[in-house]
N, C-alpha and C positions, 0 to 999 in steps of 0.2 A: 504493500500500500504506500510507500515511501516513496516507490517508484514513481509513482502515480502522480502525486502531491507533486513531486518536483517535474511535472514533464518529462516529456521525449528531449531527449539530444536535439532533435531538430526543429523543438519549437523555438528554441535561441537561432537569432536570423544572426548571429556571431556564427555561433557551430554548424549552422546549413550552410555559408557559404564560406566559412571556413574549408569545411569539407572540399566542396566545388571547388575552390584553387587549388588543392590539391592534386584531386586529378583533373584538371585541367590543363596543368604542367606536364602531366603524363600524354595528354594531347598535343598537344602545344608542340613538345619533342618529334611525338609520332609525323604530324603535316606536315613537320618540316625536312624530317626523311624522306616524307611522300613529293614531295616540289622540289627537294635541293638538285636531281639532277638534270629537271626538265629545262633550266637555263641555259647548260652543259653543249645542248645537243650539235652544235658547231661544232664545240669542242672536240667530243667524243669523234665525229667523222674525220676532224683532222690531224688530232693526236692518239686516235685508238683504233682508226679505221675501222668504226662504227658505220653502218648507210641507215638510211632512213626507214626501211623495213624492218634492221636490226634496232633500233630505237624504239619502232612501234610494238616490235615482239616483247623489249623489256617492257614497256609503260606499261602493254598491256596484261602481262608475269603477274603482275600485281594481284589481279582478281581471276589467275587462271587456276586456283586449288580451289577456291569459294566457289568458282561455278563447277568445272568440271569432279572436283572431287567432294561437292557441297560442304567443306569443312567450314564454312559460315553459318548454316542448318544446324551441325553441329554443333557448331560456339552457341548458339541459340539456344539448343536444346540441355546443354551442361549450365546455361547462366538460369534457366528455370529449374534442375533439379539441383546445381550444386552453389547458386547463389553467386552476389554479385563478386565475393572475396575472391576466391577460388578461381574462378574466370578471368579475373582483370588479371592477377599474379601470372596465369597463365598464359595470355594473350601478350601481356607488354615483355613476357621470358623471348617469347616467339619474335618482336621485333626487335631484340635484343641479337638474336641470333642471326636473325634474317639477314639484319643489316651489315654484320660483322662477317657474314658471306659474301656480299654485295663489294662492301671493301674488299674485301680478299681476292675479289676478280678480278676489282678493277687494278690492284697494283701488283700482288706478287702472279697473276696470269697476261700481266698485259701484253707479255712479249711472247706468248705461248702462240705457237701455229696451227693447233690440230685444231678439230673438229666435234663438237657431239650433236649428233642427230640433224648434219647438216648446218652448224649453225658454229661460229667459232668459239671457242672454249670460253674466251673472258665471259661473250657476252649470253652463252647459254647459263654459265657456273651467276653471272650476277643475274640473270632472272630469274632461276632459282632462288636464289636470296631474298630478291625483291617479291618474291610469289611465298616467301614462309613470312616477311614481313606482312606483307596485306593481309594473308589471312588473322596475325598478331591486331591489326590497326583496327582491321573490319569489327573482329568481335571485340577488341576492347572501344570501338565506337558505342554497339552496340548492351555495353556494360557501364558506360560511362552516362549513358540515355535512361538504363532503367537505372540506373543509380538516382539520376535527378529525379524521374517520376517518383523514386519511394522517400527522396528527402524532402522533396516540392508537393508533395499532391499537396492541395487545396491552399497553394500558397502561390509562390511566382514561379511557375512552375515554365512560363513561357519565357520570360526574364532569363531565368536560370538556363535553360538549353540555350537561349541566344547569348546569354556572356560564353558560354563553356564553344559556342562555335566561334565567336569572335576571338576568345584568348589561342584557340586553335588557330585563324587565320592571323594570326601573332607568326604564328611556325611559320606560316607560307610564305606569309608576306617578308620575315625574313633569309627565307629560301632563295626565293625569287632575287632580292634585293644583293646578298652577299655573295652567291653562289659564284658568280663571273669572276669577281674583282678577289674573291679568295683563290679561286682558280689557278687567276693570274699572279698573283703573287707567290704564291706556295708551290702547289700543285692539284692537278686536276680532281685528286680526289680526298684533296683537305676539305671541301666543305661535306665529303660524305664523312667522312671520320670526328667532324664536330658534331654530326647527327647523331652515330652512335655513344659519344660521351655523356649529350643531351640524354637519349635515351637509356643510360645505366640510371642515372639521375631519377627520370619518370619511374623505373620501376622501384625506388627508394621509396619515391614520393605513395606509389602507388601500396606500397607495405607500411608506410604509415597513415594512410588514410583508412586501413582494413580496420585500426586500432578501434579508430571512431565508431566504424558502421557497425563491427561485434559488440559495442556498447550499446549503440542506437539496438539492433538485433534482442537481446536480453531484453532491454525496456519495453519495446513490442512484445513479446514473452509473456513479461511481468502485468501488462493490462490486459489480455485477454485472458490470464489466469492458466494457460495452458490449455483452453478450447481451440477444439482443431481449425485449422484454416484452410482455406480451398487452395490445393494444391496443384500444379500443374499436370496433368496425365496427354499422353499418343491422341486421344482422343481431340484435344484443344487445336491441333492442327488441322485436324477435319472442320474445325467450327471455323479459324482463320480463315482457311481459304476458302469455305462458301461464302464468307463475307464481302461483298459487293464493295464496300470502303477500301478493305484490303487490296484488292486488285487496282483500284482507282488510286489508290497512293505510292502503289507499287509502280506503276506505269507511268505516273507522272514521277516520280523519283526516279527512276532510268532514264527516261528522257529526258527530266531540267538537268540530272546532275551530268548528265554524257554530251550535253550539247557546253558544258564549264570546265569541269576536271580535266576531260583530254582536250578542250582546245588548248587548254591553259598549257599542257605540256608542251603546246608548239607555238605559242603564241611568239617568245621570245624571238625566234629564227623570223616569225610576220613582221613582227617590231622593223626588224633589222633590215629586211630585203624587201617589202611593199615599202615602208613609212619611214627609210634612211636614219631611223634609230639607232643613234651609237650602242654598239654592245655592252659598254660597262656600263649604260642604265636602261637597255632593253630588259633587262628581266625585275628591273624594280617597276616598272611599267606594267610589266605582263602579271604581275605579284599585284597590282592595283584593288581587284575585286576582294582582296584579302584583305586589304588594309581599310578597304571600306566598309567591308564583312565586320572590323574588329568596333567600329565604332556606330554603325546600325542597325545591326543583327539585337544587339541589349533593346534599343530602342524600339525598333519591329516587335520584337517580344513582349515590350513591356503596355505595346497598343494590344496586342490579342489579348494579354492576361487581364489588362481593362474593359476593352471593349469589346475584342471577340473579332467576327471578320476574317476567320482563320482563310473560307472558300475564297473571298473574295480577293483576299491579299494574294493568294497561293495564284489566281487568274492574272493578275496586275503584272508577278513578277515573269510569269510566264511571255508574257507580250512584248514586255522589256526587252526580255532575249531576241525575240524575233527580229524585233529592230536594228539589236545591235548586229546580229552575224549577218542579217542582209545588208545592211550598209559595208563592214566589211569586205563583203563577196563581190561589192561593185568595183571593176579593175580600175577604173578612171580616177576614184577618190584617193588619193597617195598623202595626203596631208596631214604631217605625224600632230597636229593639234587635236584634227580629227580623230584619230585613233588610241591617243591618250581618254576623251572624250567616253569615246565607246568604253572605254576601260571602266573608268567611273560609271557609266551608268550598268554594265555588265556587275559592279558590285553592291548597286543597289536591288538588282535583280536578285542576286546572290545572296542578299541578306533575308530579302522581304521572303522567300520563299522556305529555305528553311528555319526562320521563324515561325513557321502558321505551320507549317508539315511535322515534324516531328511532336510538337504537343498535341495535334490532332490523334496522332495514332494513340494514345492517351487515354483520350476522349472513347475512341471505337473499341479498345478493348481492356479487359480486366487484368488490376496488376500481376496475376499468376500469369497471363498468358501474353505478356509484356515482351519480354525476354525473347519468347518464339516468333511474335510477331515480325518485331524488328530485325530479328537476324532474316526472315525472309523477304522483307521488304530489303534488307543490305542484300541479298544473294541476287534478286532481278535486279538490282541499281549496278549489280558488279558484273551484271554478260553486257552491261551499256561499257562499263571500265575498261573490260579487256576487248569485247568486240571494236569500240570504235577508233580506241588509239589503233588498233590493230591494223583497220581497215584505212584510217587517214593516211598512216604508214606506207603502205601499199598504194595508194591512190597518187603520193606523193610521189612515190619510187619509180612511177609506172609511166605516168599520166602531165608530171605538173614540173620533172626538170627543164629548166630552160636554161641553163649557164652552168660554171663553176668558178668559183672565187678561191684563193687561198687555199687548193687543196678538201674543198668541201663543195657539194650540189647548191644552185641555186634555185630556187622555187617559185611556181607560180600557184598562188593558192586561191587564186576563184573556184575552185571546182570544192576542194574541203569545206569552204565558206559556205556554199552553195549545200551542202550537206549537212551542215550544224543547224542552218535557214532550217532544212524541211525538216529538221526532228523538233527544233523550238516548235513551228505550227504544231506538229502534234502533241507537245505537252501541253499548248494553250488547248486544244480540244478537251484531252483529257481533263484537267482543270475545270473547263464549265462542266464536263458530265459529273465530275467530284459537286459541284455546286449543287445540281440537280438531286445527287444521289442523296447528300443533305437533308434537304428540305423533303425526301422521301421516307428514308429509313430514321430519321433523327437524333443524327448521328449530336446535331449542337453543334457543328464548327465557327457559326457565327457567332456564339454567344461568348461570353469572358466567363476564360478559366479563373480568378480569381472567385471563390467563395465568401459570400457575404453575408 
């Protein structure tokens, strides 16, 4: 009854978002493993004899064990039976490793000649790496999510997920920004070896924030007296996916996130060769949508936990996109004002959308069945991760050389742009049907999560 009298751990908005910084840091590390080498990618071709196909192969590494061997499904299904501790220690071991693979390719194999499975040794051995990381990232995404739902419900629960993506686009946006200019100065794969220091760190961080949640854990305990709680069973997956919502968030999450993530991979090389962007601040540019993610993703958040709007927002940011990758795709506009421009507004797109998406899934299902939801809404967002880098890659390699500078391809990228355009339209579709489905099933996305 002590327990009781004094509250939960997390009704002190000290110790809730105490917590949140904690592993937020553990994020923070992770994106910035995930961006540091998409800056590179000149680099890589002229100093690793990287191509463009082999750069798409890596990017897309990232989400090839999540799909192919669903070990995201997985991470999903161990964060509902074995909870959020055990998960996240596990997941942030995994990009601990991943990424000290990654390194490992890229310097003590760089001079290796053979071959595995058709593809040269560095860069098969670091997409391995980069593909044990993603699946580390993906599910500790997806524990860092329901972390917030169980420390936020009936609180800023929207606030909360948009600080923890904005301190996250912290990482990228430092990614992006250092990657070049450490390059140049060091070596090409000092700014991957800063990632992994970052991330011994995150899993420090992320073994002292377990301390909290096993206190929070007991307190829960001690107010229901030991009466059983609805626990997660096989069954809860049959419920998710005949859920109409799920598919509708699943679909526009593949879509908005595949038409951002892998542009962003190549963004830096568009910077450079459409918009005459010096390279030592093309990738602080192309790192834009992150630094604008850090400072209105809180704000976006903190509209739906008031007022709610979740559908409408989620359509808004959608359209955003549309604009910017068409205007992109137009050959004629070369005007690097221009395309700083698009940047900024590509990070307001960026914010407003996963602010209202992710507290939605919230909304559609019950805390036990949290965990699963979102690891299968990450596993369709990760065949958009590895399919599209995969395919720009190709489309690139194929279709869009027109030159060579410096020992690297040069690029003509109307045709990718032209391809980012028609997947933006169809997540603005999906979007209004998500609206639709709303005001059908009631689900409440319009309404504020904040309890009153």
């Amino acid at each position: 009854m002590e327990v009781q009298n004094q509250g939960r751990l997390n009704d002190s908005r000290a110790m809730r978002w105490g917590a949140l910084a904690i592993v937020a840091f553990t994020m923070m590390a992770a994106y910035y493993v995930n961006d540091v080498v998409a800056p590179l990618k000149t680099m890589l071709e002229a100093d690793l004899g990287w191509n463009s196909s082999e750069f798409g192969l890596f990017t897309g590494a990232y989400s090839f064990l999540n799909v192919f061997f669903l070990m995201l499904i997985w991470g999903g299904l161990i964060l509902d039976r074995f909870g959020i501790r055990f998960t996240g220690k596990l997941a942030t071991i995994l990009m601990v490793l991943g990424t000290g693979l990654e390194y490992y390719a890229m310097t003590g194999m760089a001079d290796a000649t053979g071959t595995i499975m058709g593809y040269k040794e560095s860069v098969f051995v670091a997409s391995a790496g980069y593909s044990i990381f993603g699946v580390g990232a993906e599910v500790a995404g997806i524990t860092v999510t329901k972390m917030i739902a169980k420390w936020f419900r009936g609180k800023e629960m929207a606030t909360a997920m948009g600080v923890q993506v904005a301190l996250a686009r912290v990482g990228s946006q430092a990614a992006y920004a250092v990657a070049i200019p450490m390059a140049r100065a060091y070596e090409i794969t000092t700014p991957v070896l800063l990632g992994l220091i970052c991330l011994v760190g995150g899993l420090i961080a992320f073994f002292a924030f377990s301390v909290l949640d096993k206190k929070l854990d007991r307190q829960i305990e001690a107010e229901v007296n030991n009466e059983s709680e609805e626990k997660f069973s096989f069954k809860d997956v049959k419920y998710i996916l005949s859920n109409p919502g799920f598919w509708l968030i699943a679909l526009l999450c593949v879509l908005f996130y595949s038409c951002v993530f892998p542009f962003q991979k190549f963004a830096s090389e568009l910077m450079i060769s459409k918009y005459g962007i010096d390279e030592s601040v093309a990738g602080f540019f192309a790192g834009l949508p992150a630094l604008g993610a850090l400072f209105l993703t809180p704000v976006f958040g903190g509209m739906v936990d008031k007022k709610g709007k979740a559908a409408s927002i989620m359509m808004l940011g959608a359209a955003m996109l549309i604009g910017v990758h068409f205007i992109y795709s137009l050959p004629f506009i070369t005007n690097s004002f221009i395309a700083i421009v698009l940047m900024i507004v590509l990070g307001i797109a960026f914010s407003l959308v996963p602010s209202a998406m992710w507290p939605s899934v919230a909304k559609i299902f019950p805390a036990h069945q949290l965990g699963t939801a979102y690891a299968l809404i990450f596993f369709i967002q990760n065949i958009g991760l590895w399919g599209i880098p995969t395919l720009i890659g190709a489309v690139l390699n194929n279709y869009c050389v027109i030159g060579k500078v410096d020992g690297a391809n040069l690029y003509d990228y109307t045709l990718p742009m032209c391809i980012f355009t028609g997947i933006a339209v169809l997540s603005l579709l999906v979007a209004f049907a998500l609206k639709i489905a709303d005001k059908k099933f009631g689900y409440k996305l319009e309404e504020a999560n904040i309890q009153k």
